[in-house]
N, C-alpha and C positions, 0 to 999 in steps of 0.2 A: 462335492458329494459324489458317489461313484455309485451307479445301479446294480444291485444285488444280482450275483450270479444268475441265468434261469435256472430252473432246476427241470430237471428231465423227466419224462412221466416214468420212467422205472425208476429215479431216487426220489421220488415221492410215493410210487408206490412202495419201496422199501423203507421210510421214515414212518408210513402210515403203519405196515406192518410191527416194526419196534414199537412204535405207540401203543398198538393195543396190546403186544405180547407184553412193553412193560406196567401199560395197566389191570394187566389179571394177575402177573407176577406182584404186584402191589395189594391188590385183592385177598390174593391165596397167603399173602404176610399176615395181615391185617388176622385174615379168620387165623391161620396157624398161632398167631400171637395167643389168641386166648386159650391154649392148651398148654403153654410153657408153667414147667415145675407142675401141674399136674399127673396124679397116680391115675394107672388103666380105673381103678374103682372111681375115682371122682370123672373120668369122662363119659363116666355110664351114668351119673346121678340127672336126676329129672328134677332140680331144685326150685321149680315154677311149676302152675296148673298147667301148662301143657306138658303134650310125651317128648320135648323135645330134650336131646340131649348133648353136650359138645362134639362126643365120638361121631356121635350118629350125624351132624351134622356136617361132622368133616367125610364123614363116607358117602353122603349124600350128595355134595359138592360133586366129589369125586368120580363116581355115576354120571351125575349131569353131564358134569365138562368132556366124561369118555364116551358115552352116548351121542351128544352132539357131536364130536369130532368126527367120532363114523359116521354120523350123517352126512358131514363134511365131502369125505373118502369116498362114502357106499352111497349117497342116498337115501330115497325116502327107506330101502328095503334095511339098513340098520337101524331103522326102531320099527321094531313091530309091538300093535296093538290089539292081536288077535284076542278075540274074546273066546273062553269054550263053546262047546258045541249047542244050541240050547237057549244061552242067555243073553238078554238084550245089556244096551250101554242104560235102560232105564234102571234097568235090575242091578247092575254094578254103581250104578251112582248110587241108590238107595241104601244099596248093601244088604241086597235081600237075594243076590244072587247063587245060585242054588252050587256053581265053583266057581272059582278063579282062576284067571292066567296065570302063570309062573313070572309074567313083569310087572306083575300088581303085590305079587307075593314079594319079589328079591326087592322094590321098591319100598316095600313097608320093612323090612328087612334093615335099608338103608339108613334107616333111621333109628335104629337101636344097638347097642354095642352088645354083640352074641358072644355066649360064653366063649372063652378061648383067645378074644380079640383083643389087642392090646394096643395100646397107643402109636409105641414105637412101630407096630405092622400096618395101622390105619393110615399113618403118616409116609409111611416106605412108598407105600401104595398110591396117593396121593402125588407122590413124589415121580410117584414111571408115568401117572397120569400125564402130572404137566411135562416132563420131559418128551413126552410124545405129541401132545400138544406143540408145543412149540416145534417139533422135526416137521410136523403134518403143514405147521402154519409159513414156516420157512422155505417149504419146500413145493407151495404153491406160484402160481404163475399169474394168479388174478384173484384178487379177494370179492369179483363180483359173481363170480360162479354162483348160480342157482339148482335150486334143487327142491321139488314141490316136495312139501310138509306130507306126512300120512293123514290120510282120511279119518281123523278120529273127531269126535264132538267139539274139542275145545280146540279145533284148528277152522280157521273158514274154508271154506270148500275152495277149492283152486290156489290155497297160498303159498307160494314158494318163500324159499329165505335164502339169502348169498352168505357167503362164508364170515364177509363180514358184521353181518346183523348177527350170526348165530355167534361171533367171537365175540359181538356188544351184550346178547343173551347173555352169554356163559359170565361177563365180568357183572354184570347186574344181579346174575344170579348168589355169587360168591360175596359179591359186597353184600347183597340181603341178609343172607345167612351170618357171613361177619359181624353185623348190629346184632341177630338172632342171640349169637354166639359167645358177644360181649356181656348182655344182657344174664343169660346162663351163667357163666364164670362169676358176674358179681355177686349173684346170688348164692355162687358156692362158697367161695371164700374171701368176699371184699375186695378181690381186686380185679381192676378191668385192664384192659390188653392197648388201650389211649394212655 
């Protein structure tokens, strides 16, 4: 019996890399699966009591994964969670808040197919996401780079996140929605995307 090669800490960190790029690229199947043969009108249907809808929730993936990446790149200063001038985070959770940010707006946004919007463009879109994704994730030097979180409520005060938690976020995020996503599809026309 002969002792397995050693492997080097750069083609391990290059294996890890493939790993996770090819399990979000597995993710992003999975959810795209349940829009195949689908018209732009049935990825707008809300076919469940929630508002959720297939389109909306491929645009919303889509957000996620490119929001995080500039966190990636930028830091905490690629997501801002400024509120207007005036209103607390109490007033905003409630929803009693007297305006809104424009990333509370484009976020809610996210999640419904706006007139004009069509399949083939939600998916184009999707498409430059992860190709950039993957450039961004390729062309790193260490996936343990950190980067403190912004100060918003639902972060804990002081938390950072390395490149690779946020690339374990984004694939957990994309599987979620994919079950979301199945779930929608059956309900539109009996078939699921398993």
């Amino acid at each position: 019996m002969t002792s397995p090669e050693p492997t080097s800490p750069a083609l391990a960190h290059d294996d890890e890399r493939a790993d996770l790029l090819a399990e979000l690229a597995e993710a992003r199947g999975a959810l795209i699966a349940t829009v195949r043969g689908l018209s732009d009108e049935q990825i707008a249907e809300r076919p469940t009591v929630s508002a959720l809808c297939l389109g909306g929730l491929l645009k919303h993936v889509a957000s996620t994964e490119e929001s995080w990446l500039r966190f990636v790149v930028e830091g905490p200063s690629a997501m801002s969670f400024e509120l207007p001038e005036g209103v607390t985070w109490e007033e905003f959770g409630a929803g009693t808040a007297s305006a809104y940010p424009q990333w509370a707006i484009d976020r809610q946004n996210d999640f419904q197919v706006l007139p004009g919007e069509t399949l083939a463009g939600i998916l184009a879109r999707y498409e430059e996401v992860a190709a950039r994704t993957e450039k961004v994730v390729t062309s790193l030097t260490d996936l343990s780079v950190t980067h403190p979180l912004p100060e918003v409520p639902w972060n804990e005060p002081g938390a950072v996140r390395s490149v690779r938690r946020v690339l374990i976020h984004v694939i957990a995020e994309t599987t979620q929605h994919a079950g979301h996503a199945d779930i929608l599809r059956e309900a539109i026309d009996g078939q699921t995307s398993t």
